[in-house]
N, C-alpha and C positions, 0 to 999 in steps of 0.2 A: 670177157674178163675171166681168167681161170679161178679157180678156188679157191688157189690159194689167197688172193688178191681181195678177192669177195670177202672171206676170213677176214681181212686186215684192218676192210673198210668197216666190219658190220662192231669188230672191238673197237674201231675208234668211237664208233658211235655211242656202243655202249661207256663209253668212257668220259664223252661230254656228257651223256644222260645222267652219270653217276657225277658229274660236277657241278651242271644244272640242278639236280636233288639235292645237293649237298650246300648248294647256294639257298636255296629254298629254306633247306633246312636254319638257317643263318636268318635269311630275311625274318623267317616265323619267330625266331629267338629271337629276333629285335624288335618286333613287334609287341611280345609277351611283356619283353622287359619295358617298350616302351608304356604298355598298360599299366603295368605295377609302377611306372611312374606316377601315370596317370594319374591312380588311384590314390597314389598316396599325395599329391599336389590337391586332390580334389577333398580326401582327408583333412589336409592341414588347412586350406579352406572354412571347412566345416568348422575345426575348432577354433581357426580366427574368427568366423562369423558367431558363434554361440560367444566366446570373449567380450568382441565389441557388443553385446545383444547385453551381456553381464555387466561389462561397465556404463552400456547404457541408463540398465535400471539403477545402477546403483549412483548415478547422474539423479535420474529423476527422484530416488531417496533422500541425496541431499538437497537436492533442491527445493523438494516438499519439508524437509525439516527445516530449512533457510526461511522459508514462508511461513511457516507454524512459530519459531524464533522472533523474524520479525513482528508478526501479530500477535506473538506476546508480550514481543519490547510496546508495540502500540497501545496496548489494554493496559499496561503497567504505567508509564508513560500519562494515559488519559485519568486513572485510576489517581496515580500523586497529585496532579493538577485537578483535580475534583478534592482531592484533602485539602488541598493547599486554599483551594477555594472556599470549603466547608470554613477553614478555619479564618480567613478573611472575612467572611459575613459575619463570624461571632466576633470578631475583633473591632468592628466595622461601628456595632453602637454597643457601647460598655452596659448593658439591658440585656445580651445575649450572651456576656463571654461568661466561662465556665472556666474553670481552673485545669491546666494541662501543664505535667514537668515538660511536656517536650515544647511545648510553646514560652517562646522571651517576653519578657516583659517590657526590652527594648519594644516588640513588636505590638504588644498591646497598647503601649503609651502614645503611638502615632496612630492607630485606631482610631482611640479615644478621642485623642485631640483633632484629627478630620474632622471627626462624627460631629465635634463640639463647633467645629468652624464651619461645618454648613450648618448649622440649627443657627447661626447667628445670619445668613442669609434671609433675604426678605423676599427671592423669588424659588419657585421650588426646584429648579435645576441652574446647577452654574453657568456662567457663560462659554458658548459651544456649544450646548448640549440642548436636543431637543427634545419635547413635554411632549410625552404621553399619558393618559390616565394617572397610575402611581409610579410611571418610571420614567427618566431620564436614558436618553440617547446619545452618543456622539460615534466617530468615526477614527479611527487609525489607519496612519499607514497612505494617506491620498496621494504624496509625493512616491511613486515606483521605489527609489532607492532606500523606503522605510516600509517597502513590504514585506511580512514576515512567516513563518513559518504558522501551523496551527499552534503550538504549546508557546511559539515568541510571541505572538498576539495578545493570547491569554497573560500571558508576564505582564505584558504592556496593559490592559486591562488592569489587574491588580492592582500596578501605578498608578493609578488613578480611584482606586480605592472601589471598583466595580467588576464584574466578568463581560465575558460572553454573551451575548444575547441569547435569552430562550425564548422563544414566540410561543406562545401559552394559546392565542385563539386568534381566530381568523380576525378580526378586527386589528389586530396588533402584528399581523402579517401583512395586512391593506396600509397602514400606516407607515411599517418600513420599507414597504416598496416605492408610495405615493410619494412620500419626504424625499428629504434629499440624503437619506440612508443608506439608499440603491438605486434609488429612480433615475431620471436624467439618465441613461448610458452608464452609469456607475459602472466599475470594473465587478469582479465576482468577490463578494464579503466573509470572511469565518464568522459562522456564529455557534453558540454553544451548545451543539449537540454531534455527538461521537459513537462509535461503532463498537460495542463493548458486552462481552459474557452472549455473545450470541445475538445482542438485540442492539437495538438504537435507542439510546437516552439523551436527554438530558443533561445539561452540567449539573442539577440538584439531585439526580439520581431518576427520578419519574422517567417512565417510558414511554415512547414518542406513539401518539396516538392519531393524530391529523397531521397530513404530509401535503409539500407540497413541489415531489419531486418532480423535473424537468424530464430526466429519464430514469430508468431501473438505476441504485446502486451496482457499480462492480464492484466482484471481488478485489479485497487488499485497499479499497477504497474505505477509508473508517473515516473521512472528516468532511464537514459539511460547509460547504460558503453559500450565499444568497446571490442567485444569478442577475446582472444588474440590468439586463437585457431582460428579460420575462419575469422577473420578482420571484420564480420558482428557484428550488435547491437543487446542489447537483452533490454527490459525491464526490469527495477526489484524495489523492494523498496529501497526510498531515502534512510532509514534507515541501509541498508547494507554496510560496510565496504569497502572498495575496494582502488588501483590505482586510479590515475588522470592524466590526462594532461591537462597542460594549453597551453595558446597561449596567443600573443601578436603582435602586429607591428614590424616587423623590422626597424630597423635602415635606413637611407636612404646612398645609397651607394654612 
């Protein structure tokens, strides 16, 4: 091969080399720019993931004020029905009432006249109703389709000119399990004690001092039925349907 020839060959070569280089240089630029895609896909990522992380909490914000709302609609709720009740037992025997503008007189006058027509009674609880000590028992609700809420019970109570049950001592917890209260497979009962200002009361306000739960209260769980299976309590929500039983004064013998 002469020299000149040699020359010819050695610039072509140099001239793929410089096309080869020049491709290279291309690949690397699209390499670069694919990084800076990269990054900025991997950016906007980031700020979708901190977003959803933000509406998450602010999820769990309303939903802990939804909960705090509800449990003060419950405490409000349990709070009127314990006036309502206060004011029922002074209405209850004309010996207790006390004078109130917000209270009718429509309403004391059926009081009165109850109170007046069991004292003409000759045994100490009406028919239905079953003797304990100083109180009178019966039952709401035994037919499914008349089971009702924890504050419709208590309404239904009132009707009959009585509350909720408060089981005051172990004797009187032996009694309405043993009776036919709860006993026998009975369904689960509301009786009068509620989840209120932090603690467990009473429907007369006194704080629950002898229990006799089945298992722990849960949270959001403010109301109490009598398990008709174990004769223990369980918590559960006001909202659930259920049996009742009320209670009242007996008669005096």
């Amino acid at each position: 091969m002469d020299l000149q020839a040699k020359s010819a060959e050695i610039q072509q070569l140099k001239a793929e080399n410089e096309k080869i280089k020049a491709e290279n240089e291309k690949i690397k630029a699209e390499n670069e720019n694919i990084t800076v895609e990269n990054e900025k896909i991997k950016a906007e990522n980031e700020n979708i993931t901190a977003e959803n992380e933000k509406i998450k909490a602010e999820n769990e914000k309303i939903k802990a004020e939804n909960e705090n709302i509800t449990a003060e609609n419950e405490m409000i709720k349990a709070e009127n029905h314990q006036l309502k009740g206060t004011y029922l037992n002074a209405t209850a025997d004309p010996r207790t009432f006390t004078s109130d503008p917000m209270h009718n007189t429509s309403s004391w006058t059926s009081g009165y006249l109850s109170y007046h027509r069991q004292k003409r009674q000759s045994e100490p609880c009406q028919t239905g109703w079953l003797h304990f000590q100083s109180r009178c028992y019966t039952v709401g609700g035994r037919d499914s389709s008349d089971q009702r809420s924890w504050g419709g019970a208590r309404d239904d109570c009132w009707g009959r000119d009585a509350d909720l049950v408060l089981i005051e001592s172990s004797e009187e917890q032996d009694f309405i399990f043993n009776s036919s209260l709860v006993g026998s497979g009975a369904g689960d009962r509301w009786i009068g004690l509620t989840f209120e200002g932090g603690a467990w009361k009473w429907l007369n306000g006194s704080d629950l001092t002898e229990n006799y739960w089945t298992q722990p209260p849960a949270d959001g769980h403010r109301c109490v039925v009598s398990d008709g299976q174990s004769g223990g309590w369980k918590a559960v929500s006001c909202d659930e349907k259920n049996e009742w039983i009320c209670e009242k004064n007996a008669l005096p013998g």
